[in-house]
ROLUM-418161 format. One line per field, with one value per residue (C-alpha): residue number from 0; residue in one letter; y, x, z. Coordinates in nm, 2 decimals, m for minus. Each point is the difference from the previous one (the first is absolute). Example, Ala and Ser with C-alpha at 12.3 -4.5 7.8 and 13.67 -1.06 7.14 Angstrom:
// ROLUM-418161
pos c(0; 1)
code c(a; s)
c2 c(m0.45; 0.34)
c1 c(1.23; 0.14)
c3 c(0.78; m0.07)
//
This chain:
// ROLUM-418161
pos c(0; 1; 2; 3; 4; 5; 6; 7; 8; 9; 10; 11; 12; 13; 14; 15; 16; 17; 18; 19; 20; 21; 22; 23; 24; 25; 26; 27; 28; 29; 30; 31; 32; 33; 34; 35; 36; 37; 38; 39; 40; 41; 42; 43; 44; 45; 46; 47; 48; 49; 50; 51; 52; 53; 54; 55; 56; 57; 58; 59; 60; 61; 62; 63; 64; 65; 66; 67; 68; 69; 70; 71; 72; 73; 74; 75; 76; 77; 78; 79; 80; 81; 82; 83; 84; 85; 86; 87; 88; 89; 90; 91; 92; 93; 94; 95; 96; 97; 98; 99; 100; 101; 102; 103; 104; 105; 106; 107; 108; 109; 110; 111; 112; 113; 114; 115; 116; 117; 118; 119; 120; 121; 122; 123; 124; 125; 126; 127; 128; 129; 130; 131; 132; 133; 134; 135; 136; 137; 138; 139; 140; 141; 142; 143; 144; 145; 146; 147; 148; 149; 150; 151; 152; 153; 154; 155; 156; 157; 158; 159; 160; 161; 162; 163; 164; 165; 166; 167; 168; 169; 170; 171; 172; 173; 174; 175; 176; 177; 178; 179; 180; 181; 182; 183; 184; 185; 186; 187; 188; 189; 190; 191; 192; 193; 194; 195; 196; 197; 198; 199; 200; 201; 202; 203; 204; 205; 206; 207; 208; 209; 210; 211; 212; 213; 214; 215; 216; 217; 218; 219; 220; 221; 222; 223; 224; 225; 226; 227; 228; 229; 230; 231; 232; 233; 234; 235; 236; 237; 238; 239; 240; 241; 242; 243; 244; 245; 246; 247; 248; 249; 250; 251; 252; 253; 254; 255; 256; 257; 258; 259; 260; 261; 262; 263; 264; 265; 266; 267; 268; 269; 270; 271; 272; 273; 274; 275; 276; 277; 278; 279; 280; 281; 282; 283; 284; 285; 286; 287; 288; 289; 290; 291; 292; 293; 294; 295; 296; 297; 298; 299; 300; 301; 302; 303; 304; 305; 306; 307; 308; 309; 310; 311; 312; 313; 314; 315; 316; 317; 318; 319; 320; 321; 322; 323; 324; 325; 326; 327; 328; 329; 330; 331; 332; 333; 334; 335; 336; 337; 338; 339; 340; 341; 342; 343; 344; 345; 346; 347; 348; 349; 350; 351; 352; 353; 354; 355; 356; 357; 358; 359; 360; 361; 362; 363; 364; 365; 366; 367; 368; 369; 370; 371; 372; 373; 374; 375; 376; 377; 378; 379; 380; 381; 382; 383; 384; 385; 386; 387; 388; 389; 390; 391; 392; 393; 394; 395; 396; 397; 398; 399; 400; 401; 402; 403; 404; 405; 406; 407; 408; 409; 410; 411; 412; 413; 414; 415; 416; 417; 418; 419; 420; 421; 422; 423; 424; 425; 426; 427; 428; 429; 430; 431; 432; 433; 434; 435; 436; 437; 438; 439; 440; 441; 442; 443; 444; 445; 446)
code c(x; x; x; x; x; x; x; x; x; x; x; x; x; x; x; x; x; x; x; x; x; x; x; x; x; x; x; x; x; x; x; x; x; x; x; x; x; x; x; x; x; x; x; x; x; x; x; x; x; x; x; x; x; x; x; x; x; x; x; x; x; x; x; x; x; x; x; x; x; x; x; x; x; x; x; x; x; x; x; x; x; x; x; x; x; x; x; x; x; x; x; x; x; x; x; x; x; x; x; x; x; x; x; x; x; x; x; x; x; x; x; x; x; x; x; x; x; x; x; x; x; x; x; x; x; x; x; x; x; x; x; x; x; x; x; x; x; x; x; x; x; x; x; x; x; x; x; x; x; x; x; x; x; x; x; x; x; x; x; x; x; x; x; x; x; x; x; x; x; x; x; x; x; x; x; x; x; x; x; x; x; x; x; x; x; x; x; x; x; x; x; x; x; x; x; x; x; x; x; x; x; x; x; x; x; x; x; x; x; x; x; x; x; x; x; x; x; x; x; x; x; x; x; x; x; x; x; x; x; x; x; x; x; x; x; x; x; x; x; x; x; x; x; x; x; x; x; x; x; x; x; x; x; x; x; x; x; x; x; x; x; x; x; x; x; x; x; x; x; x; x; x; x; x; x; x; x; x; x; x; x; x; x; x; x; x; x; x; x; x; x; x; x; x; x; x; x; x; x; x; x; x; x; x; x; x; x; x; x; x; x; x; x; x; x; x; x; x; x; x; x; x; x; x; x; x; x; x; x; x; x; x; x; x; x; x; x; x; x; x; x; x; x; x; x; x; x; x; x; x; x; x; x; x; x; x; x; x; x; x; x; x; x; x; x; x; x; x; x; x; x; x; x; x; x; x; x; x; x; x; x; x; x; x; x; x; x; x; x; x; x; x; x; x; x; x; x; x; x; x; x; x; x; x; x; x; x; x; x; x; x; x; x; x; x; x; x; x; x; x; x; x; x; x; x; x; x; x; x; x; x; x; x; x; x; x; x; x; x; x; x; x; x; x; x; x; x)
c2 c(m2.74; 0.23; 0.23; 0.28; m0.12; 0.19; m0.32; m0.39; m0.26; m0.33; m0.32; 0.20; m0.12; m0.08; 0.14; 0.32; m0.08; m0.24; 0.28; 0.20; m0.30; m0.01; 0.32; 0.07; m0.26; 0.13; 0.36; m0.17; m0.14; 0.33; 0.18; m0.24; 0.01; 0.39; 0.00; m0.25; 0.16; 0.25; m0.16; m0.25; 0.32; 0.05; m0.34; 0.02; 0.30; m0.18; m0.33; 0.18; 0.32; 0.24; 0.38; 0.19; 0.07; m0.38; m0.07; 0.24; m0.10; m0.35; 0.10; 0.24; m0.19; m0.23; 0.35; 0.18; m0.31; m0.13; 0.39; m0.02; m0.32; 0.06; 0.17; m0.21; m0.32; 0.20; 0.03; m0.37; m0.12; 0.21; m0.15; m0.34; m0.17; 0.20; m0.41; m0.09; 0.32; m0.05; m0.38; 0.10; 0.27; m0.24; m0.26; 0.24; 0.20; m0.39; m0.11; 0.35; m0.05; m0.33; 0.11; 0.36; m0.28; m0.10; 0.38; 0.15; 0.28; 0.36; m0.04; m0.32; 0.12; 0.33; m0.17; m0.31; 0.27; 0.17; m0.35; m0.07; 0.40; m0.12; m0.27; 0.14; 0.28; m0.28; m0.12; 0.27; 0.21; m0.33; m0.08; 0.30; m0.03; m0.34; 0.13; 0.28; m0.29; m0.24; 0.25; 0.29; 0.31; 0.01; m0.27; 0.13; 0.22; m0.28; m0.22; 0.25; 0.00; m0.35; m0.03; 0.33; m0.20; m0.32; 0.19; 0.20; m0.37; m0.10; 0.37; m0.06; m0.37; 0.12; 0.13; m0.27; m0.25; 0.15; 0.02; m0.31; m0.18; 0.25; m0.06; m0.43; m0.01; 0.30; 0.28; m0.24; m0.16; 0.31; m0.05; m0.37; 0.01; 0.20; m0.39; m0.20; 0.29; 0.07; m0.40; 0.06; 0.29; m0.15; m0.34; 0.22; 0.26; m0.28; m0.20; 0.27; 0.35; 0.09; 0.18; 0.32; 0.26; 0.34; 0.01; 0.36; 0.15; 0.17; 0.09; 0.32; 0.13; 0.35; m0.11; m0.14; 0.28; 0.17; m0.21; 0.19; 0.00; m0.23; 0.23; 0.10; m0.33; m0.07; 0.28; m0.12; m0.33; 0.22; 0.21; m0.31; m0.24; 0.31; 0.04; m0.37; m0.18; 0.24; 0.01; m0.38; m0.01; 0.22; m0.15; m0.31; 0.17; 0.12; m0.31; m0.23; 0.24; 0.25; m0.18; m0.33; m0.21; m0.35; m0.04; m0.21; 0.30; 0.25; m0.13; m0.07; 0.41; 0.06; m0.23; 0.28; 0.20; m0.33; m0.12; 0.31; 0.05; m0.38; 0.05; 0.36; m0.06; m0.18; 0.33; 0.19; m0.19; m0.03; 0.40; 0.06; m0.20; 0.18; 0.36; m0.04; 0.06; 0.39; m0.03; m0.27; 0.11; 0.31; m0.13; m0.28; 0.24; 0.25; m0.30; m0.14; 0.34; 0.02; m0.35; 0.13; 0.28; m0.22; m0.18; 0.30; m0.02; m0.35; m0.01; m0.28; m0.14; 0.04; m0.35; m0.16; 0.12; 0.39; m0.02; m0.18; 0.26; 0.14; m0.37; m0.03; 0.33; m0.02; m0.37; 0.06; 0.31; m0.18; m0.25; 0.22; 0.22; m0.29; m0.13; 0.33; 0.11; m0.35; 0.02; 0.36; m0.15; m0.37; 0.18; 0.24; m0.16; m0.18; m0.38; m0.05; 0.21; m0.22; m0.17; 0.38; 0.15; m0.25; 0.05; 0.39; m0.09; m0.20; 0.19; 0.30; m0.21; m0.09; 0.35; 0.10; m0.24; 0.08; 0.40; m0.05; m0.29; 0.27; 0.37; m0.08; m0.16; 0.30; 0.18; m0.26; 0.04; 0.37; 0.04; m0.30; 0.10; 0.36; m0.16; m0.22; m0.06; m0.37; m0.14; m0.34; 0.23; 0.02; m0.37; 0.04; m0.15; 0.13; 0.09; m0.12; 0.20; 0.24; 0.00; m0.22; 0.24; 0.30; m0.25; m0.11; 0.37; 0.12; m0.32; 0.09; 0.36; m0.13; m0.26; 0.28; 0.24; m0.29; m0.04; 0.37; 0.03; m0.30; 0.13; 0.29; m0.21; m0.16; 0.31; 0.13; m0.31; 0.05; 0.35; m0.20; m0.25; 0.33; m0.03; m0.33; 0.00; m0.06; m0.30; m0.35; 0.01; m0.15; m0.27; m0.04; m0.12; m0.37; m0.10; m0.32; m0.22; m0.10; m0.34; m0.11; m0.18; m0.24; 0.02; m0.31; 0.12; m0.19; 0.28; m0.12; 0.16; 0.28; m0.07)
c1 c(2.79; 0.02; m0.26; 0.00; 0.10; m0.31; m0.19; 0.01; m0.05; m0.04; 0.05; 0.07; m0.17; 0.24; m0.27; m0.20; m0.19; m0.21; m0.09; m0.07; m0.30; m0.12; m0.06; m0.17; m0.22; m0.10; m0.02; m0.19; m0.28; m0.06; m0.01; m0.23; m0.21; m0.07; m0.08; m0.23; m0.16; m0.10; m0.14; m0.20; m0.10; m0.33; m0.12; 0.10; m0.19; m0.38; 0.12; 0.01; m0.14; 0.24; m0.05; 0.29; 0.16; m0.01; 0.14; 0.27; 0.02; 0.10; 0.28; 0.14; m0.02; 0.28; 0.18; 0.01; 0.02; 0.36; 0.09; 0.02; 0.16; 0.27; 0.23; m0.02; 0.02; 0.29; 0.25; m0.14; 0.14; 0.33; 0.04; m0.12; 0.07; m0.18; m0.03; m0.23; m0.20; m0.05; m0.10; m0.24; m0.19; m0.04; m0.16; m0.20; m0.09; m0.12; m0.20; m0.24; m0.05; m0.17; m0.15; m0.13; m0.20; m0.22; m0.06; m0.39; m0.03; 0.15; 0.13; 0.15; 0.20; 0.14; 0.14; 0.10; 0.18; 0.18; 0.09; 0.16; 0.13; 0.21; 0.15; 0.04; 0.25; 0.19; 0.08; 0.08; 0.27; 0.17; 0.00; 0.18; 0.23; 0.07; 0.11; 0.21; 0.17; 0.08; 0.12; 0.26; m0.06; 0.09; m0.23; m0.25; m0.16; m0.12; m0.09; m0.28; m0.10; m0.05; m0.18; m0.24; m0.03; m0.16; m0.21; m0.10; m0.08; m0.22; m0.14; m0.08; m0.12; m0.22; m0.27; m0.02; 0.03; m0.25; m0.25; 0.01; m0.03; m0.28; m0.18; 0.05; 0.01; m0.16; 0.32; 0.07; 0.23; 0.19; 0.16; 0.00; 0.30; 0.21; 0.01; 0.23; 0.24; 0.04; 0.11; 0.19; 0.20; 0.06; 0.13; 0.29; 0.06; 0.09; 0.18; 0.21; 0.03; 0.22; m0.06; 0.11; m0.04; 0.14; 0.29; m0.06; m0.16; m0.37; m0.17; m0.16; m0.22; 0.15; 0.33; m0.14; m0.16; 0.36; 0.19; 0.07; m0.30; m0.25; m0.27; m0.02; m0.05; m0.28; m0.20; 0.05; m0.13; m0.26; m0.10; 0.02; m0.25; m0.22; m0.11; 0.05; m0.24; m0.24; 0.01; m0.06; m0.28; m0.22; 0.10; m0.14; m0.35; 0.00; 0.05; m0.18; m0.29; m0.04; 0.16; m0.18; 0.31; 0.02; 0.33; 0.18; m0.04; 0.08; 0.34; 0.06; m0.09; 0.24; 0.27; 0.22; 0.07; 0.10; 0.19; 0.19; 0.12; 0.14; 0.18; 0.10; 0.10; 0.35; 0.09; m0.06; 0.24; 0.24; m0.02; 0.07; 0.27; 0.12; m0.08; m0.10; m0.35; m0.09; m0.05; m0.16; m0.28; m0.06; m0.04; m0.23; m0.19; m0.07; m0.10; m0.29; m0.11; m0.06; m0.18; m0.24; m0.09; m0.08; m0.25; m0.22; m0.11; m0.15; m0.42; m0.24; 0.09; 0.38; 0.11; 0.32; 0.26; m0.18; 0.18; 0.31; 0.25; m0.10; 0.06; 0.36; 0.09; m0.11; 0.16; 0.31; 0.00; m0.11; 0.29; 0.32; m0.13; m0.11; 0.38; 0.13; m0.15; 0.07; 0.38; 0.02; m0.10; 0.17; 0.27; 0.03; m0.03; 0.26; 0.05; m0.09; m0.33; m0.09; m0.30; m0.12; 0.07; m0.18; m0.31; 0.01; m0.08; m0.28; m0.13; 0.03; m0.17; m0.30; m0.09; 0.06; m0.27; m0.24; 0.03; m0.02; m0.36; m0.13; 0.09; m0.09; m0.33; m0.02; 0.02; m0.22; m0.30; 0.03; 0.02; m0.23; m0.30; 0.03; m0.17; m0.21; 0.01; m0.08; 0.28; m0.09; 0.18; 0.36; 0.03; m0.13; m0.31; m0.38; m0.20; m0.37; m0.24; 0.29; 0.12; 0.30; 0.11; 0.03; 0.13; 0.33; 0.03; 0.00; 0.28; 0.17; 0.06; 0.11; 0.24; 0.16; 0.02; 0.23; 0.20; 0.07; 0.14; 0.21; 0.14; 0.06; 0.18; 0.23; 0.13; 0.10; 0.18; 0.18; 0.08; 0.09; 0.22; 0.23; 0.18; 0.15; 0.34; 0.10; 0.25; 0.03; 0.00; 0.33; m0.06; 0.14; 0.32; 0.05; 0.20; 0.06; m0.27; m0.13; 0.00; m0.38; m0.21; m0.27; m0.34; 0.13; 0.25; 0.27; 0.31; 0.06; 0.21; m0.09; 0.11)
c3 c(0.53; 0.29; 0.19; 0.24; 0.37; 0.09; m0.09; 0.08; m0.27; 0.10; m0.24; m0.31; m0.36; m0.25; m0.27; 0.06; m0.28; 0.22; 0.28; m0.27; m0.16; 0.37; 0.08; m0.35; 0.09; 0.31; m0.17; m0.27; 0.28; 0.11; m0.34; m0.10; 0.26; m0.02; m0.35; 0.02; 0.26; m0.20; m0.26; 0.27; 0.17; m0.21; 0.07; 0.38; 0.00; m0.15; 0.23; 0.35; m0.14; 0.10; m0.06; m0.16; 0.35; 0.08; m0.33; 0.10; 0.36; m0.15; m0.17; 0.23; 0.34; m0.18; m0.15; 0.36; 0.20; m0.21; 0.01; 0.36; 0.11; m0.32; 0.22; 0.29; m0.22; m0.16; 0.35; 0.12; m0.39; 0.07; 0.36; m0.02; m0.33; m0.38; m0.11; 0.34; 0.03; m0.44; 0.08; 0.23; m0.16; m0.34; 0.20; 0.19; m0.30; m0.19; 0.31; 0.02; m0.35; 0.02; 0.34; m0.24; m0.21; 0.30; 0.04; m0.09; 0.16; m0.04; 0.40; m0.05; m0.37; 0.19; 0.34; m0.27; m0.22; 0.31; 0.09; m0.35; m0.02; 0.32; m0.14; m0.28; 0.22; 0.08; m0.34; m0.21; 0.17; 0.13; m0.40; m0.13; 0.31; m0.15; m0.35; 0.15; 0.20; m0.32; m0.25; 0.02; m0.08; m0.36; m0.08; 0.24; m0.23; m0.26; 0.28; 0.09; m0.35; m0.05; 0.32; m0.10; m0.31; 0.18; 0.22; m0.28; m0.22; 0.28; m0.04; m0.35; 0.06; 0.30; m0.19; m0.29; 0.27; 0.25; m0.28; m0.11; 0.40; 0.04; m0.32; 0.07; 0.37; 0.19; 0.17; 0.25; m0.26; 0.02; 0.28; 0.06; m0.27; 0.26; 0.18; m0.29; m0.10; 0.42; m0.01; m0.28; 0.15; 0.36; m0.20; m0.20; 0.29; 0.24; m0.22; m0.16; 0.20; 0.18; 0.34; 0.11; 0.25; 0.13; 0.27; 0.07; 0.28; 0.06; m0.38; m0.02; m0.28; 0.05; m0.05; m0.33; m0.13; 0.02; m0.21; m0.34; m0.22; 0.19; 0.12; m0.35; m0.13; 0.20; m0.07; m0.35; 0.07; 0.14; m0.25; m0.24; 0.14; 0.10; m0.34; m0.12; 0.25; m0.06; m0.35; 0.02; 0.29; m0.21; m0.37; 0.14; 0.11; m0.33; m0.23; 0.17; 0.10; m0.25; m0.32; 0.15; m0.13; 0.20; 0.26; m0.27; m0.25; 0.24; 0.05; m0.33; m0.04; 0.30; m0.20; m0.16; 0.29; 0.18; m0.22; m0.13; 0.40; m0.02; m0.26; 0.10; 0.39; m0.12; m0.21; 0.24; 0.24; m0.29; m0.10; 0.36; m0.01; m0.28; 0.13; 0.35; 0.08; m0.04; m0.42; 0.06; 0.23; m0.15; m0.32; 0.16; 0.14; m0.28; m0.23; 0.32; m0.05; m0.29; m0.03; 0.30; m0.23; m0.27; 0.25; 0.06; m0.36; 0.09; m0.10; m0.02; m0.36; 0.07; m0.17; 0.08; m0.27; 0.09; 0.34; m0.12; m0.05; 0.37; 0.16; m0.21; 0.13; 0.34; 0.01; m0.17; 0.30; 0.29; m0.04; m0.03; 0.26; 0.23; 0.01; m0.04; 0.36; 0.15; m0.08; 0.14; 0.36; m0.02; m0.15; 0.22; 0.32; 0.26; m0.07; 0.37; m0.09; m0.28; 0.19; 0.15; m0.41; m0.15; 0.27; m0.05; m0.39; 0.08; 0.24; m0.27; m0.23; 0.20; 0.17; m0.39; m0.12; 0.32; m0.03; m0.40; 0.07; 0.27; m0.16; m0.36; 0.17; 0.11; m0.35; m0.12; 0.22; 0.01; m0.41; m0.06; 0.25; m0.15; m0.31; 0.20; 0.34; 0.07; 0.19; m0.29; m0.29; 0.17; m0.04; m0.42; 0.14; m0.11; 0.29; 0.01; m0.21; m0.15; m0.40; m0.05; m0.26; 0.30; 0.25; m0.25; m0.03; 0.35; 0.07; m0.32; 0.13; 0.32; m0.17; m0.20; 0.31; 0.17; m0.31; 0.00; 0.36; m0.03; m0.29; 0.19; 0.31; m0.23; m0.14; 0.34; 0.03; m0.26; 0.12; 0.32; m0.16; m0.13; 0.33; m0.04; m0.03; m0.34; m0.07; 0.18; 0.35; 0.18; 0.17; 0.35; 0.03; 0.09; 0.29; 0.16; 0.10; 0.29; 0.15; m0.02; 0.30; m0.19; 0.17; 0.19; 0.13; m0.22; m0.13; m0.41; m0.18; m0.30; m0.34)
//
């Protein structure tokens, strides 16, 4: 197997497959972790008692504060060893979780978050940097799927997991399980990935952005996660608050969409495969678009099977687009860039989830309050002294407002994702490699 000379590999694995279980794992931590954040939020919220902004503030201190150290994390991964920076950011990311559990204030969840967003920056680009490493580029594209697969598991196990720990053991629980699958993941990363760095010179994000196709990709991933954490931070609000389902049957009512993008993030890596990634993402997104629609029809006696065809469609979506978007910036991008690519799609995806948590708050509280203006009824709650009926009503209109403009977000990406250059992007051409220094200084040999 040979790579670009623009990049250093040091003490090759003879099986990609087990970079590709490790950094799955890691993805998985994460994935799960955010889910299950949103179903714990309601309870977080009565424990500390939080207002809607602090509610918000706790899940977007870890959002902007892993937005902004992605791209640095990204050029210290390149430069200094992807494995090291990866290993680092999973134990990080394990110890602020158990450290989160000791948290009981609103103060202490935000720095905690910020904390955990940080280390979080340091794990996730170094991760797809990994992948990009271990496979060439025509297995790349199934590679991504699988891993979008995982993450998307844990996705789908988050809030079935989350609301069972809550419902047993307070949301605490939540994130002390972060602590075994962190030890789990350092165990198999140290014992079988290989390390690897860049052997190029300064990394710049505007060099980045010019490589064929990737700014395009990441205002996809934009656009994507936009609409899709928004979609889920209010969803939540209204099962648990207005439908007055428990957290176990809220994520049991969450289920399809979950599991339909698990099952959905391999095809897409495999139709991109087959017909590089523009199909694929416009297709993806026309389908999330029309599954946000079919949420704005949502009303207090909405049962399970009611929403279903919505969640399969917006699942089924969510997945091939997901990949698509990914593929078009991984793809895209220099091998020696693969640490700064894969921090440009995260940091994509998290300003995507904090504009699409703050501007559909917006909507919310501006469509809600119009109805009834207690700042109680843009979290589905029923303000002292009003009628519960008006209250559901006021958050109901709200809900379907936010459901409505993402809708409307996804079809401009798909509009956006017109520009991608149709067919399979070439991949770089390999030349001869590069003698590798180990972090100790010891030359080895590449195989």
């Amino acid at each position: 197997m040979t790579y670009s000379g623009s990049s250093q590999k040091v003490g090759f694995s003879r099986n990609p497959g087990w970079t590709l279980l490790a950094v799955s794992l890691g993805g998985a931590m994460v994935g799960l972790d955010g889910t299950a954040l949103t179903i714990a939020g309601p309870e977080i919220g009565k424990d500390t008692g939080a207002s809607l902004s602090g509610l918000q503030w706790i899940t977007t201190a870890y959002l902007l504060a892993l937005a902004l150290a992605l791209f640095p994390a990204g050029r210290i991964a390149d430069r200094y060893g992807r494995r090291a920076v990866f290993l680092t950011g999973v134990i990080g990311f394990g110890a602020v979780s158990v450290l989160i559990t000791m948290a009981s204030t609103v103060a202490a969840l935000i720095v905690l978050r910020a904390l955990q967003g940080i280390c979080g920056a340091m794990l996730q680009p170094a991760a797809l940097a990994l992948l990009r490493m271990a496979f060439p580029p025509h297995r790349l594209e199934l590679a991504l799927g699988v891993w979008g697969g995982a993450s998307a598991a844990s996705i789908a196990a988050g809030p079935i997991v989350a609301g069972l720990l809550v419902q047993w053991s307070g949301w605490q629980a939540v994130f002390l399980v972060n602590a075994p699958i962190a030890g789990l993941t350092t165990l198999l990363t140290l014992a079988t990935v290989a390390e690897s760095r860049s052997a190029g010179g300064r990394l710049r994000v505007t060099s980045l952005l010019r490589a064929p196709g990737v700014a395009i990709g990441a205002v996809l991933t934009v656009l994507s996660y936009f609409s899709l954490f928004g979609l889920l931070f209010f969803l939540t609000l209204y099962l648990q608050n207005v439908r007055g389902l428990d957290p176990v049957a809220a994520g049991l009512w969450l289920l399809p969409v979950t599991v339909v993008v698990v099952l959905s993030a391999p095809l897409g890596g495999a139709l991109a495969a087959r017909f590089g990634p523009r199909r694929p993402a416009i297709w993806g997104f026309v389908l999330v678009s029309v599954g946000m629609l079919g949420f704005t029809l949502l009303d207090v006696d909405t049962g399970w099977t009611d929403a279903l065809p919505a969640s399969l469609v917006l699942g089924l979506g969510t997945g091939i687009a997901l990949i698509a978007s990914t593929q078009v910036i991984i793809g895209g991008s220099p091998v020696a860039m693969s640490g700064l690519a894969s921090a440009l799609q995260q940091v994509a995806t998290q300003l995507g989830g904090v504009a699409g948590i703050v501007v559909l708050g917006v909507v919310m509280s501006w469509r809600a309050k119009e109805v009834l203006p207690d700042e109680a009824v843009t979290q589905g709650l029923v303000p002292v002294g009003a009628d519960p009926g008006k209250a559901h009503v006021a958050f109901l209109s709200g809900f379907a407002a936010t459901a409505a403009v993402a809708a409307v977000v996804v079809i401009a990406g798909a509009v956006v994702a017109v520009r991608i250059r149709s067919g399979r992007p070439v991949p770089e051409p390999a030349g001869p490699p590069h003698a590798a220094s180990d972090v100790d200084g010891e030359r080895r040999d590449q195989q």
